[in-house]
N, CA, C, O and CB atoms as a CASP TS submission, in Angstrom:
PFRMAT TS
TARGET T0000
AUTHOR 0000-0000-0000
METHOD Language model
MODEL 1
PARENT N/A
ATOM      1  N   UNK     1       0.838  -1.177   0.000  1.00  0.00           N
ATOM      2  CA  UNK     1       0.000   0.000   0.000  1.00  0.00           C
ATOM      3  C   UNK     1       0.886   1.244   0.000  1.00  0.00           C
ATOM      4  O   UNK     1       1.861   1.437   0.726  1.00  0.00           O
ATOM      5  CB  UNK     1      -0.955  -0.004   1.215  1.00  0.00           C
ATOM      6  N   UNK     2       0.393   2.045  -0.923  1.00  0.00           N
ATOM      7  CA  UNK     2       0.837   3.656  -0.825  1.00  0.00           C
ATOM      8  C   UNK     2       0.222   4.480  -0.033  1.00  0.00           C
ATOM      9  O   UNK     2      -0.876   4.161   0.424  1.00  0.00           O
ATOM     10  CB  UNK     2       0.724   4.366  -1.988  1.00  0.00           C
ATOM     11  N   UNK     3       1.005   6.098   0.387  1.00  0.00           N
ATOM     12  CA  UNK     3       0.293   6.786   0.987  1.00  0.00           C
ATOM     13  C   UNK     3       0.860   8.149   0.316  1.00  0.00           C
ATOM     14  O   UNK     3       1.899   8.294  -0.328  1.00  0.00           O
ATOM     15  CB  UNK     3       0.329   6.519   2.484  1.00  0.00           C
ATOM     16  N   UNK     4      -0.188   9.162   0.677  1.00  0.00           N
ATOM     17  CA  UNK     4       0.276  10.380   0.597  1.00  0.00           C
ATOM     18  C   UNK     4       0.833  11.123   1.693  1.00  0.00           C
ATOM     19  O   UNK     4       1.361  12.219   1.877  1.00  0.00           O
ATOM     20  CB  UNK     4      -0.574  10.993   0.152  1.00  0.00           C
ATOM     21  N   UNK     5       0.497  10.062   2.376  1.00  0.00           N
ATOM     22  CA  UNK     5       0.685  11.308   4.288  1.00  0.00           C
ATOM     23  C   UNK     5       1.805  12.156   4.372  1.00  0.00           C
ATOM     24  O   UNK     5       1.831  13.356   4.647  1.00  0.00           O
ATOM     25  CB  UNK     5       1.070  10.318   6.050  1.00  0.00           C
ATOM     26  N   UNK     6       2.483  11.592   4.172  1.00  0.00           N
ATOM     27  CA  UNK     6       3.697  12.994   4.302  1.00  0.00           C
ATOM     28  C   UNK     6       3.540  13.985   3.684  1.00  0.00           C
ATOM     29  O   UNK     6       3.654  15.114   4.163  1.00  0.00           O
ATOM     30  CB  UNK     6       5.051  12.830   3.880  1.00  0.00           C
ATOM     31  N   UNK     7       3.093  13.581   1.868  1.00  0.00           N
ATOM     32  CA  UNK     7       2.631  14.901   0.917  1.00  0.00           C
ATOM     33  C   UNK     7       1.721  15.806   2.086  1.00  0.00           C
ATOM     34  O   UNK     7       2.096  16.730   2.809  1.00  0.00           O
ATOM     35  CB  UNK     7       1.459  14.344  -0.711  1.00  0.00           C
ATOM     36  N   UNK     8       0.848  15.377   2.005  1.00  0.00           N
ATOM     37  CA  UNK     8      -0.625  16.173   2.756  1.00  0.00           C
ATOM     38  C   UNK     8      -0.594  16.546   4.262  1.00  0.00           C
ATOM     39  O   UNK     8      -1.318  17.388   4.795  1.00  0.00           O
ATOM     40  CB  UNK     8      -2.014  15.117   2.702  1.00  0.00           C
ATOM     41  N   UNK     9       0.598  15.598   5.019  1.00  0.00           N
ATOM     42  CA  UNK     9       0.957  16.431   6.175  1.00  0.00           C
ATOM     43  C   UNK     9       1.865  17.759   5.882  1.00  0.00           C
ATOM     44  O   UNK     9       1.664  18.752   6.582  1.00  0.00           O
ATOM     45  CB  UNK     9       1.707  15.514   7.152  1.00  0.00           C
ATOM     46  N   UNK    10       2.753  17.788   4.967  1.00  0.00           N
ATOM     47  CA  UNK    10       3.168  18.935   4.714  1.00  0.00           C
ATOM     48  C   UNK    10       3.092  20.343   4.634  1.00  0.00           C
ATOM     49  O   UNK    10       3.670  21.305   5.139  1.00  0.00           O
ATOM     50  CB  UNK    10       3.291  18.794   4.222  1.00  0.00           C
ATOM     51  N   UNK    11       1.623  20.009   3.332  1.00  0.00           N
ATOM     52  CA  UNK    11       0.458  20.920   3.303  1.00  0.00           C
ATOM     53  C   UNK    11       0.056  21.287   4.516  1.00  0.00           C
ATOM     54  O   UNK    11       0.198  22.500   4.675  1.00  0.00           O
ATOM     55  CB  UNK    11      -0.636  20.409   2.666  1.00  0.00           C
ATOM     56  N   UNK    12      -0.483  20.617   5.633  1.00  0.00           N
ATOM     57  CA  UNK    12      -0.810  21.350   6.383  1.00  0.00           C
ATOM     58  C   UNK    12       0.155  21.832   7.533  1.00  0.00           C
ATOM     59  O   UNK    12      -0.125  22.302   8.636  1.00  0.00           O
ATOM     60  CB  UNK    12      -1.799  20.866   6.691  1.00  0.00           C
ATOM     61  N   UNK    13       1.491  21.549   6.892  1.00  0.00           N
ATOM     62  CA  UNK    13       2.420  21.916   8.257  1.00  0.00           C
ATOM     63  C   UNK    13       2.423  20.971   9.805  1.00  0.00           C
ATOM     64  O   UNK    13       2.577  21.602  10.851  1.00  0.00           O
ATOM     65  CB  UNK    13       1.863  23.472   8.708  1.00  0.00           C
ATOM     66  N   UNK    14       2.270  19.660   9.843  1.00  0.00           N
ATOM     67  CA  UNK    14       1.799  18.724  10.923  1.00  0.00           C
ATOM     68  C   UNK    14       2.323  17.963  10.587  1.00  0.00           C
ATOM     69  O   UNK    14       2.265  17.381   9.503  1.00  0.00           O
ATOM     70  CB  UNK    14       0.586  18.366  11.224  1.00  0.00           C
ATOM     71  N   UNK    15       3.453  17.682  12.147  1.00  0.00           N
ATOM     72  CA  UNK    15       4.553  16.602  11.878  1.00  0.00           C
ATOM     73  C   UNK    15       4.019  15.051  12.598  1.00  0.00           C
ATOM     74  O   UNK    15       3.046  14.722  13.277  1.00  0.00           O
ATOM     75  CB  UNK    15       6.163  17.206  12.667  1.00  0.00           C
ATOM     76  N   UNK    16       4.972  14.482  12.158  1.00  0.00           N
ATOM     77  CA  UNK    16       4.635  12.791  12.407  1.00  0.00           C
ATOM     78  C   UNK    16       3.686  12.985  14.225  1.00  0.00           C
ATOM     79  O   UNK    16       2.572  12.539  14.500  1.00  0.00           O
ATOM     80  CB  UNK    16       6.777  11.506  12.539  1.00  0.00           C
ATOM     81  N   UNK    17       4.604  13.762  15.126  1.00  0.00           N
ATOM     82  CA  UNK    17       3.782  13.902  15.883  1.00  0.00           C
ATOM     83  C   UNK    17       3.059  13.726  16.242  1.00  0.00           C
ATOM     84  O   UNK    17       2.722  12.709  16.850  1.00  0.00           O
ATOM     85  CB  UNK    17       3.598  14.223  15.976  1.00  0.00           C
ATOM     86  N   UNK    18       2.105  15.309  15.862  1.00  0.00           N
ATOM     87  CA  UNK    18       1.331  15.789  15.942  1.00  0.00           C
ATOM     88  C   UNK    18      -0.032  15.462  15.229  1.00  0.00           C
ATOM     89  O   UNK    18      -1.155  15.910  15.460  1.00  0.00           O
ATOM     90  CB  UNK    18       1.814  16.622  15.844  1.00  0.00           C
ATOM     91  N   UNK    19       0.460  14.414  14.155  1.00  0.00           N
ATOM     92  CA  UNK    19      -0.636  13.430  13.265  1.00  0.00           C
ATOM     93  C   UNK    19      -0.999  11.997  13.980  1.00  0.00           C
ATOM     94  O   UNK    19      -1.983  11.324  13.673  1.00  0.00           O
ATOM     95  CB  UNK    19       0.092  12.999  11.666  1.00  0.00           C
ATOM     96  N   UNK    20       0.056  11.611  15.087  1.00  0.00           N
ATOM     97  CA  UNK    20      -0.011  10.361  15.807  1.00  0.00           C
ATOM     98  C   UNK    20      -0.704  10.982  16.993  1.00  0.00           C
ATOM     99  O   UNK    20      -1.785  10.500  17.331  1.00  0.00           O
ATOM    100  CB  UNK    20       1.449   9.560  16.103  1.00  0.00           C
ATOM    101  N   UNK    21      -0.273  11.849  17.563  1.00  0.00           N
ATOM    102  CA  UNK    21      -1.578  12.883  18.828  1.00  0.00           C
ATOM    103  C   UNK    21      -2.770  12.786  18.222  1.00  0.00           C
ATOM    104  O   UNK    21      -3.656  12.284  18.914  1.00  0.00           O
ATOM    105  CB  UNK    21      -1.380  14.863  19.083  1.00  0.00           C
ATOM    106  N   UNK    22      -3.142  13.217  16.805  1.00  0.00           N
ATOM    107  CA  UNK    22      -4.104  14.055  16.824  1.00  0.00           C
ATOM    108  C   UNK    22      -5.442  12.295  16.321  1.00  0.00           C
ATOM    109  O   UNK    22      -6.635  12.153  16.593  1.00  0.00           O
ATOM    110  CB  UNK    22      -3.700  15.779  15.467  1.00  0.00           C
ATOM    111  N   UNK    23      -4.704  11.562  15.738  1.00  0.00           N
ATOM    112  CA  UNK    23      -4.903  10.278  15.938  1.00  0.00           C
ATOM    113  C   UNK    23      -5.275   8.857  16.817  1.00  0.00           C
ATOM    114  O   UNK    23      -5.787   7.763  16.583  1.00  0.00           O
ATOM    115  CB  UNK    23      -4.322  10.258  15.691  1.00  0.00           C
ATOM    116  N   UNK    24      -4.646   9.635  18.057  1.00  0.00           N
ATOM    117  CA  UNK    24      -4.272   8.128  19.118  1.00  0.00           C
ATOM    118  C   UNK    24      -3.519   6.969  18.639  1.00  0.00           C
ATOM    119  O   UNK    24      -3.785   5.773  18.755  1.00  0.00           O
ATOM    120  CB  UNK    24      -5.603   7.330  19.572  1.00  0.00           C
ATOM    121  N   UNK    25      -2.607   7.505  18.122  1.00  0.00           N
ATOM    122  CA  UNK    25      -1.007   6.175  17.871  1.00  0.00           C
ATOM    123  C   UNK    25       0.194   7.075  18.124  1.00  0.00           C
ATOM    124  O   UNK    25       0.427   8.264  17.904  1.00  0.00           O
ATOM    125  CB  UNK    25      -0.683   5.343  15.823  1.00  0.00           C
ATOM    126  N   UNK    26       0.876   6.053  18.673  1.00  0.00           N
ATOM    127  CA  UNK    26       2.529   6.286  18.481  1.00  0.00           C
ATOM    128  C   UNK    26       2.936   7.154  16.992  1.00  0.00           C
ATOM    129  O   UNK    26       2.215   7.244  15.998  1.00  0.00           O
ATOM    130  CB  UNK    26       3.352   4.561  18.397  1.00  0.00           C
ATOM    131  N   UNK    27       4.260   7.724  17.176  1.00  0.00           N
ATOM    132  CA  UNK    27       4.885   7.969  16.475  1.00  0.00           C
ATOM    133  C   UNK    27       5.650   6.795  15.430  1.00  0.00           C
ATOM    134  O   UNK    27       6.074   6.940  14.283  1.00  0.00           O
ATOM    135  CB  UNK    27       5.455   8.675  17.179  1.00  0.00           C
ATOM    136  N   UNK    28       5.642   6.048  15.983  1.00  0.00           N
ATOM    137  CA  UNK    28       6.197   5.331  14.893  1.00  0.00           C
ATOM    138  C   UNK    28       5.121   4.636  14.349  1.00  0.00           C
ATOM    139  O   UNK    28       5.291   4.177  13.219  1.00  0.00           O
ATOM    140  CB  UNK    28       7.307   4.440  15.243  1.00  0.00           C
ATOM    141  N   UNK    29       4.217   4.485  14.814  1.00  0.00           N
ATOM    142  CA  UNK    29       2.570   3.973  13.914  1.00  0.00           C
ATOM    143  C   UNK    29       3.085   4.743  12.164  1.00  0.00           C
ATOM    144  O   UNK    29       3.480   4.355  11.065  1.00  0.00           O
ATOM    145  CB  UNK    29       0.429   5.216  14.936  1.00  0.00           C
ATOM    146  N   UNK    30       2.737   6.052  12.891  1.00  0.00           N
ATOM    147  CA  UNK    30       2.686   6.881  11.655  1.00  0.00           C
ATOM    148  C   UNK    30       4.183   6.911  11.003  1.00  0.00           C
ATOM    149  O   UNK    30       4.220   7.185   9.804  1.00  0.00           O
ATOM    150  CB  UNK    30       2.141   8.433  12.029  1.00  0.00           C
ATOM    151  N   UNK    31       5.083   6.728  11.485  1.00  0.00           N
ATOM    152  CA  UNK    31       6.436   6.443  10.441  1.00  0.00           C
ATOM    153  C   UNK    31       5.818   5.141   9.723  1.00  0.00           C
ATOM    154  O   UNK    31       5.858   5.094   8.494  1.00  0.00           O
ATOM    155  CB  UNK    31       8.214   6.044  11.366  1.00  0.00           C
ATOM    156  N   UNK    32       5.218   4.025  10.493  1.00  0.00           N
ATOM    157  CA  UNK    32       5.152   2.366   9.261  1.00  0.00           C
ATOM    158  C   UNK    32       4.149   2.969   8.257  1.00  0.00           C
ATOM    159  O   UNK    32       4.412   2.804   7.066  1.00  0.00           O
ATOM    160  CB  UNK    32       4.251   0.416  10.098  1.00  0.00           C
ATOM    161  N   UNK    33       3.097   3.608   8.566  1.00  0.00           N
ATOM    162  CA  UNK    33       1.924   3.653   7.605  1.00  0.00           C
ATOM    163  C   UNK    33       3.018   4.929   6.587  1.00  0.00           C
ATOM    164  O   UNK    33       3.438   4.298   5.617  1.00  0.00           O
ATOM    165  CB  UNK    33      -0.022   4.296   8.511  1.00  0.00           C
ATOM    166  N   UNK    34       3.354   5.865   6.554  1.00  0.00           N
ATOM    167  CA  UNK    34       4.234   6.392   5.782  1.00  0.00           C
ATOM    168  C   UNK    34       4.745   5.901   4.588  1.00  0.00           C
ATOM    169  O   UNK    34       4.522   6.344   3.462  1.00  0.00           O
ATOM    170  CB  UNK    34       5.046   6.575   6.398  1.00  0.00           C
ATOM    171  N   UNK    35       5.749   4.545   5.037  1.00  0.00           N
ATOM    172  CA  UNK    35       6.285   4.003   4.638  1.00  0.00           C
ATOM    173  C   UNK    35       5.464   2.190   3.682  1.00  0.00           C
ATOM    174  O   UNK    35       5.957   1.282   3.014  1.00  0.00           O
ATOM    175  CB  UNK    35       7.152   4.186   5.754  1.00  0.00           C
ATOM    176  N   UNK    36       4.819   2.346   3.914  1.00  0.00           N
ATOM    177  CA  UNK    36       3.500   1.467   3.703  1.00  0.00           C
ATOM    178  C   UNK    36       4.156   0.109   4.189  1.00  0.00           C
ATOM    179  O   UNK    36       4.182  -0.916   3.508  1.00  0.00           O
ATOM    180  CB  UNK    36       2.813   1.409   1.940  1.00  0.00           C
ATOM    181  N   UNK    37       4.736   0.260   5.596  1.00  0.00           N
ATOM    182  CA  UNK    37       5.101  -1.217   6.438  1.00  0.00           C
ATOM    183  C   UNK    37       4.067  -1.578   7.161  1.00  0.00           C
ATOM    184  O   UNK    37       4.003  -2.717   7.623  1.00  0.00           O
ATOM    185  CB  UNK    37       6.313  -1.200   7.491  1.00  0.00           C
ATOM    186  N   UNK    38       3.279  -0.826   7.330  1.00  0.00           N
ATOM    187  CA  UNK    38       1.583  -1.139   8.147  1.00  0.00           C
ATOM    188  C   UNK    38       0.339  -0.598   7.774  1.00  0.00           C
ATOM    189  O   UNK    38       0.041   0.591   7.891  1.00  0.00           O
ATOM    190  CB  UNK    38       1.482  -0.648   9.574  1.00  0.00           C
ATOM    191  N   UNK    39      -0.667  -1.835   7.147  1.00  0.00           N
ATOM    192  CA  UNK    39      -1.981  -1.682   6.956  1.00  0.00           C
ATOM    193  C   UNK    39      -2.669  -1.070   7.999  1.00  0.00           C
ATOM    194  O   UNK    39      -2.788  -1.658   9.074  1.00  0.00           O
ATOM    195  CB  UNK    39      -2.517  -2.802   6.691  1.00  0.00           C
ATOM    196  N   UNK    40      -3.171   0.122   7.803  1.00  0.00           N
ATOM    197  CA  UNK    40      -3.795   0.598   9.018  1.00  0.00           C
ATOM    198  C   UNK    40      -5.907  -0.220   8.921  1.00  0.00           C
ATOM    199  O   UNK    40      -6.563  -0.604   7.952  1.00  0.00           O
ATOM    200  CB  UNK    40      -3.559   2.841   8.876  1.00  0.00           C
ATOM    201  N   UNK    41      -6.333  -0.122  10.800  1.00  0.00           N
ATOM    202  CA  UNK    41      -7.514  -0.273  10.400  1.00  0.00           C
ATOM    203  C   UNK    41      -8.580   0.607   9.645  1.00  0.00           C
ATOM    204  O   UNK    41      -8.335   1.757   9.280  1.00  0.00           O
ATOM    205  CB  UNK    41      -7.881  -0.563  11.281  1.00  0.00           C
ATOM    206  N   UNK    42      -9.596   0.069   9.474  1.00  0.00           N
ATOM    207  CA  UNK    42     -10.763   1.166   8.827  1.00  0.00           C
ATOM    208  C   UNK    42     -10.623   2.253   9.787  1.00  0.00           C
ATOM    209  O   UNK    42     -10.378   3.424   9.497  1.00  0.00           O
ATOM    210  CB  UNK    42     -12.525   0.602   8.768  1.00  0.00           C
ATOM    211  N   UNK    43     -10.782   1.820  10.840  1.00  0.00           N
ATOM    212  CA  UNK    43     -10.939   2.981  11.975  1.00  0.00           C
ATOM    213  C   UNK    43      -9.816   4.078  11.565  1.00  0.00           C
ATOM    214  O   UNK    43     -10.156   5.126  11.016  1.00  0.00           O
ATOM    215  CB  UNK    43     -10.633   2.342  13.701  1.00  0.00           C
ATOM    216  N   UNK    44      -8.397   3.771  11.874  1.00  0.00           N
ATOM    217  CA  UNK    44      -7.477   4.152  11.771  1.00  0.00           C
ATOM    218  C   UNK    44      -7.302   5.328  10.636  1.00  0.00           C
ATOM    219  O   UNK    44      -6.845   6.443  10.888  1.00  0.00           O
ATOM    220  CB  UNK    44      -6.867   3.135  11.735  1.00  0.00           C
ATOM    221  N   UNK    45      -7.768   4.863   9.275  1.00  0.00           N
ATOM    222  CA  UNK    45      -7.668   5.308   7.916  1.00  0.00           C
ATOM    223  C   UNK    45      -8.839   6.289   8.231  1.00  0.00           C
ATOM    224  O   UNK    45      -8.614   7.493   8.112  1.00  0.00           O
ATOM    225  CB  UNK    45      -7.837   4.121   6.612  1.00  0.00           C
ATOM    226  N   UNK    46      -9.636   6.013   8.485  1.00  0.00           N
ATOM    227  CA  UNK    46     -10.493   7.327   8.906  1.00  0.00           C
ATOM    228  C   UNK    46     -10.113   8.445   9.750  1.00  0.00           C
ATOM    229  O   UNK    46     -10.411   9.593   9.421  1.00  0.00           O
ATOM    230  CB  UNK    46     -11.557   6.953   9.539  1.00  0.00           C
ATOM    231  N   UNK    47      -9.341   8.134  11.038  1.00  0.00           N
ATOM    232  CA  UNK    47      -8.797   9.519  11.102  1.00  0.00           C
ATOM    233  C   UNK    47      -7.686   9.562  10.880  1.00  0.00           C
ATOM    234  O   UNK    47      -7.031   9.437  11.915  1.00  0.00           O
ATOM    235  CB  UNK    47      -8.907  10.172  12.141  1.00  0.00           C
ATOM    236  N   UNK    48      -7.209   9.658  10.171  1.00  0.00           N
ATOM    237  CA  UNK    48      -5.804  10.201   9.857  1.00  0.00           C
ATOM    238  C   UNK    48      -6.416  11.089   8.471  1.00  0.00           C
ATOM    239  O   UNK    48      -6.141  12.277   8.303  1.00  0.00           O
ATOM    240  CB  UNK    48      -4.401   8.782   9.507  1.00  0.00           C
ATOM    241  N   UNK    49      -7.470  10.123   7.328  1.00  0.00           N
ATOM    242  CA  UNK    49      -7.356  11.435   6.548  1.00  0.00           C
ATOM    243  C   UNK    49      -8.825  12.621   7.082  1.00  0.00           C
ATOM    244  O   UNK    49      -9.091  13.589   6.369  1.00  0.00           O
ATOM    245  CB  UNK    49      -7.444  10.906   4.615  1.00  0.00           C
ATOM    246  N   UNK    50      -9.505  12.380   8.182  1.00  0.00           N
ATOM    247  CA  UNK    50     -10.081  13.424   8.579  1.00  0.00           C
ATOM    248  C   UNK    50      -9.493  14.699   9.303  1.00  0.00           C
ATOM    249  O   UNK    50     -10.039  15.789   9.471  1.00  0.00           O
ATOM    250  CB  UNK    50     -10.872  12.950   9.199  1.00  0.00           C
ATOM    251  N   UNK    51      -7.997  14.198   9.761  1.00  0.00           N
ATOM    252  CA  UNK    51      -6.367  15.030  10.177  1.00  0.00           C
ATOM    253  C   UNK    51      -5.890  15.457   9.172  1.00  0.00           C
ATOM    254  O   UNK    51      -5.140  16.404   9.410  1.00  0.00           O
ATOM    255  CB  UNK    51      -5.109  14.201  10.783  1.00  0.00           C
ATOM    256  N   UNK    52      -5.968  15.202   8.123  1.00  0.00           N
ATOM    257  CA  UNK    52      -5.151  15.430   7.048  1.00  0.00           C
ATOM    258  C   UNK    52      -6.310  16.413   6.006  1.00  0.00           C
ATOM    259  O   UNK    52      -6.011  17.048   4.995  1.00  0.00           O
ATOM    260  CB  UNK    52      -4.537  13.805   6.378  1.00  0.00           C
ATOM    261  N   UNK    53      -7.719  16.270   6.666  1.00  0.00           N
ATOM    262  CA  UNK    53      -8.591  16.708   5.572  1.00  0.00           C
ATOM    263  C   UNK    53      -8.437  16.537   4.688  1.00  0.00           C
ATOM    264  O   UNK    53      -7.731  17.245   3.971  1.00  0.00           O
ATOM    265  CB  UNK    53      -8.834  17.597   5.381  1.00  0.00           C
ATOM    266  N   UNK    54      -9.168  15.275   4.246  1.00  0.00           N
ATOM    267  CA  UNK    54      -9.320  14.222   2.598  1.00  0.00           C
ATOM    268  C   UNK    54      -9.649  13.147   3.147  1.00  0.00           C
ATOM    269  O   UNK    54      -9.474  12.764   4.304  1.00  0.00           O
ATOM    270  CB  UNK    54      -7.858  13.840   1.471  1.00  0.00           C
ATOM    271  N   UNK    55     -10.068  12.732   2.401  1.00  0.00           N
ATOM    272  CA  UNK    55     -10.397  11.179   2.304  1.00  0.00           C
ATOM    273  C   UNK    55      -9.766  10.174   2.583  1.00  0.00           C
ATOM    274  O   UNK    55      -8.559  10.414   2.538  1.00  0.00           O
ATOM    275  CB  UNK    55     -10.617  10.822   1.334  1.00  0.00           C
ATOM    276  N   UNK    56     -10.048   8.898   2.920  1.00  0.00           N
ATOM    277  CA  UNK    56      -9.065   8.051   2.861  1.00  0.00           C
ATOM    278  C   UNK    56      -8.821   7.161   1.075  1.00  0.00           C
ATOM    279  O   UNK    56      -8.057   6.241   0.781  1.00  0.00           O
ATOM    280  CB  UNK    56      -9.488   7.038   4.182  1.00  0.00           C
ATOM    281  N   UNK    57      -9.616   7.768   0.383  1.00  0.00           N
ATOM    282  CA  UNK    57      -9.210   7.407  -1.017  1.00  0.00           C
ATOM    283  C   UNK    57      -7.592   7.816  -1.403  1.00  0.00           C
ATOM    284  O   UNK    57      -6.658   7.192  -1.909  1.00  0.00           O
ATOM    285  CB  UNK    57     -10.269   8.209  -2.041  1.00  0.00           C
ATOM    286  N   UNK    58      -7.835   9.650  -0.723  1.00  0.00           N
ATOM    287  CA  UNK    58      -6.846  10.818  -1.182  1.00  0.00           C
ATOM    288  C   UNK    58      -5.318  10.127  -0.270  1.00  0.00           C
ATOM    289  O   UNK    58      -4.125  10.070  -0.569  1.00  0.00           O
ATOM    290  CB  UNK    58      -7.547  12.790  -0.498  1.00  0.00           C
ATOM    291  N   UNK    59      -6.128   9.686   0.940  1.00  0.00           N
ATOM    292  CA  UNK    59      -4.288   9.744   1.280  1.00  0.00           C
ATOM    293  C   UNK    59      -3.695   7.762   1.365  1.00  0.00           C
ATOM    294  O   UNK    59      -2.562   7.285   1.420  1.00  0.00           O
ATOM    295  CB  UNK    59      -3.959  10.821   3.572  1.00  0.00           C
ATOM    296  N   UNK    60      -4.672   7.287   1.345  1.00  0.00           N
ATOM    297  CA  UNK    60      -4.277   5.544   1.082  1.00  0.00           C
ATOM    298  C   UNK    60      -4.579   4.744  -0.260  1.00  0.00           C
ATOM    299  O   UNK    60      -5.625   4.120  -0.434  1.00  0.00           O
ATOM    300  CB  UNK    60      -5.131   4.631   2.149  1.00  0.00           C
ATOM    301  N   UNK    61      -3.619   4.825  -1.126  1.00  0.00           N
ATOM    302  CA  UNK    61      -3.808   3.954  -2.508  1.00  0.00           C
ATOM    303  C   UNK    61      -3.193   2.158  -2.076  1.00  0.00           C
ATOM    304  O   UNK    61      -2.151   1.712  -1.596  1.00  0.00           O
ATOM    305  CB  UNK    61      -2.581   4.878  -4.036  1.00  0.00           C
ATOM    306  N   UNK    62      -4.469   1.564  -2.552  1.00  0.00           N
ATOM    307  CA  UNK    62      -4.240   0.390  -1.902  1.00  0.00           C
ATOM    308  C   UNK    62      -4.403  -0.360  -3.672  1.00  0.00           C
ATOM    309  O   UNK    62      -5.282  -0.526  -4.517  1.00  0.00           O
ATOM    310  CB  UNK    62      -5.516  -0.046  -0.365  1.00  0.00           C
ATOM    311  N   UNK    63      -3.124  -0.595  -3.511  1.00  0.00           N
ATOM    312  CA  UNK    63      -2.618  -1.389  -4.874  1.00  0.00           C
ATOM    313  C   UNK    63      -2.973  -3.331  -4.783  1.00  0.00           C
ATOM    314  O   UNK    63      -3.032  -4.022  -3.766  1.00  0.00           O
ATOM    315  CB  UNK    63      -0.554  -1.045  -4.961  1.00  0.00           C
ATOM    316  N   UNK    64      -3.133  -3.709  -6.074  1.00  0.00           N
ATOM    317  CA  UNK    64      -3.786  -5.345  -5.887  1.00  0.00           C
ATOM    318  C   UNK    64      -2.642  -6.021  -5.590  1.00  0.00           C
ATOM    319  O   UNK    64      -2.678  -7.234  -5.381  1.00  0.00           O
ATOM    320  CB  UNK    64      -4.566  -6.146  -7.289  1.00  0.00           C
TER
END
């Protein structure tokens, strides 16, 4: 799986942090999903791109 998160955390200026605060995960949660070393849950994928404002279409491309 791909992500945009870093693109779109950028945009809004919000570091790994402050996206794992604003979430409820660790910091390194959000370094694996970054890096697409961890499938996040539905739950999960929902807020991160409601943090990121977008979708979870916009920030998780889930390749076959």
């Amino acid at each position: 799986m791909k992500t945009r998160m870093k693109e779109l955390r950028s945009r809004l200026d919000i570091t790994q942090a402050d996206l794992a605060k604003m979430v409820g995960v660790r910091r390194e949660t959000i370094v694996f999903l970054e890096q697409g070393k961890y499938n996040p849950s539905l739950g999960l994928a929902h807020r991160v791109a409601r943090a990121l404002e977008s979708t979870i279409e916009d920030v998780f491309i889930f390749d076959d």
